[in-house]
C-alpha positions in Angstrom: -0.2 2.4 23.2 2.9 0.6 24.2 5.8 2.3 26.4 8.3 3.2 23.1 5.4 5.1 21.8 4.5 6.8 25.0 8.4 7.8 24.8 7.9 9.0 21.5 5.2 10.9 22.2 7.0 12.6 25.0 10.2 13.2 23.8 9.7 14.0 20.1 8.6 17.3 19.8 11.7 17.9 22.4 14.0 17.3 20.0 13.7 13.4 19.8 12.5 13.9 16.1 15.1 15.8 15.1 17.8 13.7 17.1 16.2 10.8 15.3 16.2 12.4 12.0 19.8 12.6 12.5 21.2 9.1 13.3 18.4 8.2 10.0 19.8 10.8 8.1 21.0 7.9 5.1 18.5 5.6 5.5 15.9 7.1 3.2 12.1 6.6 4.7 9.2 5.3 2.3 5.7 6.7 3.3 2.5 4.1 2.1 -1.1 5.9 1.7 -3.9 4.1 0.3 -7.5 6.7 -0.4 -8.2 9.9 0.2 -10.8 11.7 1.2 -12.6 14.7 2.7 -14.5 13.3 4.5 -12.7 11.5 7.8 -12.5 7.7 6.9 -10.0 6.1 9.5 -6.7 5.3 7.7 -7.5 7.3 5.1 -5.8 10.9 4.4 -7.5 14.4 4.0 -6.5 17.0 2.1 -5.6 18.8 5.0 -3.4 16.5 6.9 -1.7 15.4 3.9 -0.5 18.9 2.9 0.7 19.4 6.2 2.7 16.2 5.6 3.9 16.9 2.2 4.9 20.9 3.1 7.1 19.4 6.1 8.8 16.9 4.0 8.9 19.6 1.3 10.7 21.9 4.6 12.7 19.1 6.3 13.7 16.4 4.1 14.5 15.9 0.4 11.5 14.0 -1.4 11.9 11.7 -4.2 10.0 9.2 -6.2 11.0 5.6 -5.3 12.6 5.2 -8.9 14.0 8.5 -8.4 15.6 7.2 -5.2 16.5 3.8 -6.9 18.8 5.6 -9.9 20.7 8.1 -7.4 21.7 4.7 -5.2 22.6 3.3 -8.7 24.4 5.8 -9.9 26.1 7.5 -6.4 26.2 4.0 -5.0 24.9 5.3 -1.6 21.3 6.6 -0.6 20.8 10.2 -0.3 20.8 12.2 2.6 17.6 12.9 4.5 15.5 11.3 1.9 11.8 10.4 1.8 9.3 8.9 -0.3 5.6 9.4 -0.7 4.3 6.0 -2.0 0.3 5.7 -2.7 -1.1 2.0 -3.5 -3.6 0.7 -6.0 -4.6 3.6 -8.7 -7.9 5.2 -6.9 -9.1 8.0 -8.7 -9.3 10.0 -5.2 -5.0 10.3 -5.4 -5.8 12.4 -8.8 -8.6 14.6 -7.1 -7.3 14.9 -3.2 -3.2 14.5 -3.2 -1.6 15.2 -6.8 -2.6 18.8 -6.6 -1.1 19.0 -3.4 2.0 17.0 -4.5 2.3 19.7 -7.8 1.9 22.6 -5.6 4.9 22.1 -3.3 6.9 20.4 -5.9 7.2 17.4 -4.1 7.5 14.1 -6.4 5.9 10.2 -5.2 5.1 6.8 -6.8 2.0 5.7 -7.5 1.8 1.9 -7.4 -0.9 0.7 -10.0 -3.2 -2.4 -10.5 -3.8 -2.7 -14.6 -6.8 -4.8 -14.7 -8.2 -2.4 -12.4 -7.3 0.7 -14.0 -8.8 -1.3 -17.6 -12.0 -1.6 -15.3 -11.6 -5.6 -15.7 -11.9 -6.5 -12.3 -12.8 -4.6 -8.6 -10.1 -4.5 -6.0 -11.6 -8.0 -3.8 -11.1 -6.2 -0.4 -13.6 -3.6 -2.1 -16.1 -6.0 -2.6 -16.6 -6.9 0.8 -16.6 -3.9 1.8 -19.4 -3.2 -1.0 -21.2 -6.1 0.5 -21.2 -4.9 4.3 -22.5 -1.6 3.1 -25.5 -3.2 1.9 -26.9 -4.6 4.8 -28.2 -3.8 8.2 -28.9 -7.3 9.9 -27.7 -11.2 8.8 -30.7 -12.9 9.1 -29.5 -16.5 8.9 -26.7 -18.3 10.0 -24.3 -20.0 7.3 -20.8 -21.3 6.8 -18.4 -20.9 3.6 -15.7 -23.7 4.0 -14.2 -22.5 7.6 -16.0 -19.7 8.1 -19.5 -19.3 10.0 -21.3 -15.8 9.7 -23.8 -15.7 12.7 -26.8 -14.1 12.8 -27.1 -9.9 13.9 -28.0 -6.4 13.5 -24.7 -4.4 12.0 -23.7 -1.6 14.4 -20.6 0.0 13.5 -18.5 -2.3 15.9 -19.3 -5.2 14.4 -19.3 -4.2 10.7 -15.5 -3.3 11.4 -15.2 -6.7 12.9 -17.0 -8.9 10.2 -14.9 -6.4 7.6 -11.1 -7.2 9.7 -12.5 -11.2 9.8 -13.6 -11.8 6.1 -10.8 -10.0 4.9 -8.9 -12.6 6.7 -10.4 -15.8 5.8 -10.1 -14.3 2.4 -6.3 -13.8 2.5 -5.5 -17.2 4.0 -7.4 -18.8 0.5 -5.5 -19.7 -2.7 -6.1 -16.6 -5.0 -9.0 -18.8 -7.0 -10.5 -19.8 -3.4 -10.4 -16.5 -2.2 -12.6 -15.1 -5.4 -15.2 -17.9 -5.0 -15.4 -17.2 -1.1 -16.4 -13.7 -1.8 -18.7 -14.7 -4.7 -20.2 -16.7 -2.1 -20.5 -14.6 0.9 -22.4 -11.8 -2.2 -24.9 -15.1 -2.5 -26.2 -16.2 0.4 -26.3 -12.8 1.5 -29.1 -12.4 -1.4 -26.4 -9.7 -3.2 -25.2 -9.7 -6.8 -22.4 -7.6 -7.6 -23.1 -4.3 -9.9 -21.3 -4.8 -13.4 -19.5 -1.3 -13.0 -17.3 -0.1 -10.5 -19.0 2.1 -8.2 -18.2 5.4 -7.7 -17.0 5.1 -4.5 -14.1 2.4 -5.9 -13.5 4.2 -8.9 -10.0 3.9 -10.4 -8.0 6.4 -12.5 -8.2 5.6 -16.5 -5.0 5.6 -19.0 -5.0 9.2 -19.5 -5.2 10.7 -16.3 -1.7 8.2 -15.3 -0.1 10.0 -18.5 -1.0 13.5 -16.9 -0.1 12.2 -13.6 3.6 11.1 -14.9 4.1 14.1 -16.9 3.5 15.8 -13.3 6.3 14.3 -11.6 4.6 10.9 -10.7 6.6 7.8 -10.8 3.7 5.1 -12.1 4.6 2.0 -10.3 3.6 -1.9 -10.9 1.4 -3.9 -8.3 0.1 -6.7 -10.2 -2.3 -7.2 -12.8 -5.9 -8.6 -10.6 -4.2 -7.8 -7.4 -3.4 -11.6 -5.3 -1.8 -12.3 -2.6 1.7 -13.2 -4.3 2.1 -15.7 -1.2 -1.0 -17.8 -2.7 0.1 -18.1 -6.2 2.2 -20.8 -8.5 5.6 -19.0 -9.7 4.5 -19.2 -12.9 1.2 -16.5 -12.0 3.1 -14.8 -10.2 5.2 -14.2 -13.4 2.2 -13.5 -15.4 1.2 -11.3 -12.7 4.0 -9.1 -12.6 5.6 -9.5 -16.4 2.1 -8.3 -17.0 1.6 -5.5 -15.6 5.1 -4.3 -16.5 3.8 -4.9 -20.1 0.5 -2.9 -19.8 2.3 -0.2 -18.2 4.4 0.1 -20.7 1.9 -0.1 -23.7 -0.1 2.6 -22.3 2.0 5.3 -20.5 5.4 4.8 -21.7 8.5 2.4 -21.5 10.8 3.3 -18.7 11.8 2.4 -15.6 9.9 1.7 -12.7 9.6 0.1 -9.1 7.3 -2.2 -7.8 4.6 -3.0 -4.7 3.7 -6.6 -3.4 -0.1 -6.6 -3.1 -0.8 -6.4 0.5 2.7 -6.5 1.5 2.7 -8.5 4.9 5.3 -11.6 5.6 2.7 -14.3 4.3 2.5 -12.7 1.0 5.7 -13.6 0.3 7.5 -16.6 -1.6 11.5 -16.8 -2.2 11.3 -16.6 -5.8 9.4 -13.2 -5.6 12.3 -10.8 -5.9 14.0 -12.2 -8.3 11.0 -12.0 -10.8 10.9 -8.1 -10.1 14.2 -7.7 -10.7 14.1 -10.3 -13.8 10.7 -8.0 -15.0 13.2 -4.6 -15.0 11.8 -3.1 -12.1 14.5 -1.2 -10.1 13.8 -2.2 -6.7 10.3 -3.1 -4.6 8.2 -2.6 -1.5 6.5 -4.0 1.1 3.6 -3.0 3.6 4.7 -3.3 6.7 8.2 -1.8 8.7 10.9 -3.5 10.8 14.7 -3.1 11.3 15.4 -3.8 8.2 14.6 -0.5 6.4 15.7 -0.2 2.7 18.2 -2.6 3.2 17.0 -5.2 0.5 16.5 -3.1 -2.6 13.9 -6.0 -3.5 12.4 -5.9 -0.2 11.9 -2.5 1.0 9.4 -1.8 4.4 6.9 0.9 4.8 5.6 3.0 7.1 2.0 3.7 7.2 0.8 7.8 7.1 -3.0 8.6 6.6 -4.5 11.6 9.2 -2.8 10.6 12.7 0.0 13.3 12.7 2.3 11.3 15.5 2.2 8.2 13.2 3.3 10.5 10.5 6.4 12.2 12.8 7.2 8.8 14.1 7.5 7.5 10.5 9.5 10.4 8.4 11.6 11.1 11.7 13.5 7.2 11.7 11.5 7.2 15.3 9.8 3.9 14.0 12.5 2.6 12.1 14.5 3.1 15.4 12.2 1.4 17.5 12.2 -1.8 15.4 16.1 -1.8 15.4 16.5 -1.4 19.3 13.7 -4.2 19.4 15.5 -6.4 17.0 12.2 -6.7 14.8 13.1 -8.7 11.6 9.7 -9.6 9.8 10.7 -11.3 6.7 14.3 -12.7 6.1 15.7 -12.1 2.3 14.8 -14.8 0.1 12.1 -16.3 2.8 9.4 -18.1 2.1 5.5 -16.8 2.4 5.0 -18.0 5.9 
């Protein structure tokens, strides 16, 4: 833990959160959950810590949906006071079981950001299928190499399963979209593993009807791509077809109206200058990324995150401007407007 967060630690339940919720008080702060689950899964978020989390933002702040947020700046021409937003990525069907209920039950509104191929059950979220393919098996038994990458030979404790995950999810982002398919394909192969024609249960996303009930509950249904690339390892013209499309499908089968948008995975190098200007061009009212820095919410186009799941001092430090803070006495400046996927 480095020294700022020791500080933090220290200082915010002494009033440093509320001091920091203060000098924040106009720069709304945007929340990004993934899963769910009762059952402790590290970055994940249970039940139980996420209603704690939604009942103090319900007690402390005023929650909005990230479209919500996007038509008061439109139409007060300034950001709300004290405002923050619960944002949830991908369309899992463990948001509709674990966190909606707890989101209806304290009245508290969020965006759900939403892959369509993957809610049509077309495709499998790829960082899913590696993890599918880790689950399978206990030891490597031969030593082989896809393009770059060498996969050694060894039994599969714990540690290293978390390792081989953080490393082939890697390799696999640093692949043109196509390349990145074929590597996993691969890795499946000469792992002696062929991938189940269903979804599994465990990867399960939500279906049509259960995004109608969820937006008739107060959800904003968000766009984040059609199959889910790296928008950093694309031509402009998928990335078009990418986002256009899932506008469309969105559209056809919960409603036309307006919306905001998530970059799949969100980081610097999944970024290319023309990106926000096809979100805008698609009608989405503004867009997210996955990571924080001094920036904030800034660049309408290019709004940062802060991670939440179960650790409640990540959680203060986010919704309290503590993080945001930090990044702004640091001088942290991640991705410029209009920059290039680096």
């Amino acid at each position: 833990m480095g020294l700022f967060s020791k500080s933090i630690r220290k200082l915010g339940p002494m009033g440093g959160y509320r001091f920091a919720r203060q000098i924040c008080r106009n720069q709304p702060r945007i929340l990004m959950y993934h899963r769910f689950s009762d059952l402790p899964v590290k970055g994940w978020a249970s039940p139980e810590f996420f209603e704690q989390q939604v009942r103090y933002i319900r007690e402390h702040y005023n929650p909005y949906s990230l479209v919500g947020l996007m038509k008061y700046l439109r139409e007060h021409g300034r950001m709300p006071s004290h405002a923050v937003v619960i944002t949830v990525d991908d369309g899992y069907r463990d948001f509709y079981e674990h966190a909606f209920p707890i989101l209806q039950r304290h009245g508290v509104p969020a965006t759900l950001f939403v892959t369509t191929g993957f809610i049509e059950r077309r495709l499998w979220l790829w960082p899913d299928k590696i993890t599918w393919i880790l689950d399978q098996i206990t030891h490597i038994d031969r030593e082989f190499t896809i393009g770059s990458l060498t996969v050694k030979v060894g039994a599969l404790d714990g540690g290293l399963r978390n390792q081989l995950w953080k490393q082939w999810i890697a390799h696999a982002l640093s692949l043109p979209d196509e390349d990145k398919h074929e590597f996993i394909t691969a890795l499946a192969s000469e792992l002696g593993l062929s991938f189940p024609n269903e979804i599994p249960k465990a990867f399960a996303p939500l279906n049509w009807v259960e995004l109608k009930e969820l937006q008739a509950g107060g959800i904003e249904i968000g766009g984040h791509t059609v199959t889910h690339p790296s928008l950093g390892r694309v031509t402009e013209a998928r990335a078009r077809d990418e986002i256009f499309g899932c506008r469309d499908a969105l559209n056809q089968h919960v409603g036309q109206r307006e919306r905001t948008f998530c970059y799949p995975n969100g980081q610097p190098s999944d970024f290319q200058h023309f990106l926000p200007e096809l979100v805008r061009e698609a009608g989405f009212l503004g867009a997210v990324t996955a990571f924080p820095d001094s920036q904030g919410i800034n660049d309408p186009y290019l709004m940062r995150r802060h991670a939440s799941g179960d650790n409640m001092f990540q959680f203060h430090k986010a919704v309290s401007g503590f993080e945001l803070l930090g990044h702004r006495v640091k001088g942290d400046r991640r991705l410029e407007p209009g920059s290039s996927a680096a």
